[in-house]
C-alpha positions as CSV (number, residue, x, y, z in Angstrom):
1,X,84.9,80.1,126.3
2,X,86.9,80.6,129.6
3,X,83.4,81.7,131.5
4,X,81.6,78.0,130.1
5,X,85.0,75.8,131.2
6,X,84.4,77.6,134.4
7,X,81.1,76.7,135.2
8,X,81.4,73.6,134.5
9,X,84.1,73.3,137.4
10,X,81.8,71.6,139.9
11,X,81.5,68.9,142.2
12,X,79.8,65.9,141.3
13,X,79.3,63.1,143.3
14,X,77.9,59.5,142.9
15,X,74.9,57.9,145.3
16,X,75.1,54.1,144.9
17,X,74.0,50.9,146.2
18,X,75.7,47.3,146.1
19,X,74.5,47.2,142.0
20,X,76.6,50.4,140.6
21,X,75.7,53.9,140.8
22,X,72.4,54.9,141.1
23,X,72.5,58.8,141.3
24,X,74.5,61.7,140.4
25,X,73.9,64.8,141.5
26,X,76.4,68.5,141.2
27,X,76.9,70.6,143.6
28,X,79.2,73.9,143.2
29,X,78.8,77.8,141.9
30,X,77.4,77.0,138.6
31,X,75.8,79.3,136.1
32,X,71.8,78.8,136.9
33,X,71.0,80.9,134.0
34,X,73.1,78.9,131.6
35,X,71.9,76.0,132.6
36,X,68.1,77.1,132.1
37,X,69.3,78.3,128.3
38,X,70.6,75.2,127.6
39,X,67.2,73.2,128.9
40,X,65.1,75.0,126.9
41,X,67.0,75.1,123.9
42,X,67.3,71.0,124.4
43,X,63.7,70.5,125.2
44,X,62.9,73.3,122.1
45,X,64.9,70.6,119.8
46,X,63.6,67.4,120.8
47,X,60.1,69.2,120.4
48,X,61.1,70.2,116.7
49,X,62.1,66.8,116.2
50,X,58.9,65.1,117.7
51,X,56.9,67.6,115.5
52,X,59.3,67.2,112.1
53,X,58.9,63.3,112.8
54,X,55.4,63.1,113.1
55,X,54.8,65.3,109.6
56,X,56.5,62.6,107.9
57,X,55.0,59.7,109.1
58,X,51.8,61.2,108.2
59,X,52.7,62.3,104.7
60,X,53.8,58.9,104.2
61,X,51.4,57.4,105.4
62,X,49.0,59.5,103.0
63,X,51.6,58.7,99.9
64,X,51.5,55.0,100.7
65,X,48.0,54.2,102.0
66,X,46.1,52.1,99.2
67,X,43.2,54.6,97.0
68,X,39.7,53.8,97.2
69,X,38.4,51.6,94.7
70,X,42.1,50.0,94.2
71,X,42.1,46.3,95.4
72,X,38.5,45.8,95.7
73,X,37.3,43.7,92.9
């Protein structure tokens, strides 16, 4: 736990304009390979997501859509 409070001892500064901040960028000795695990295990979840999601719309979308021959009279 010490080694993740550590790398997340960085510099961060804030770019802004006359409106509020407009950038943040981090500068410092950061773990790159830490950071890379935890982008591809974010992008991995909001891909599962997307996919889990999607199943269900379509699944309801099959239990709810009206049967042929129902409604036409």
């Amino acid at each position: 736990m010490g080694n993740f409070l550590n790398g997340l001892l960085m510099n961060a500064g804030v770019i802004g304009g006359a409106d509020g901040p407009t950038a943040v960028f981090v500068a410092g000795e950061g773990d790159l390979f830490h950071a890379l695990t935890l982008l591809w295990q974010g992008m991995t979840g909001i891909f599962v997501v997307m996919i889990v999601i999607s199943l269900i719309v379509y699944l309801l979308s099959k239990i709810t859509s009206p049967k042929k021959g129902e409604g036409e009279e």
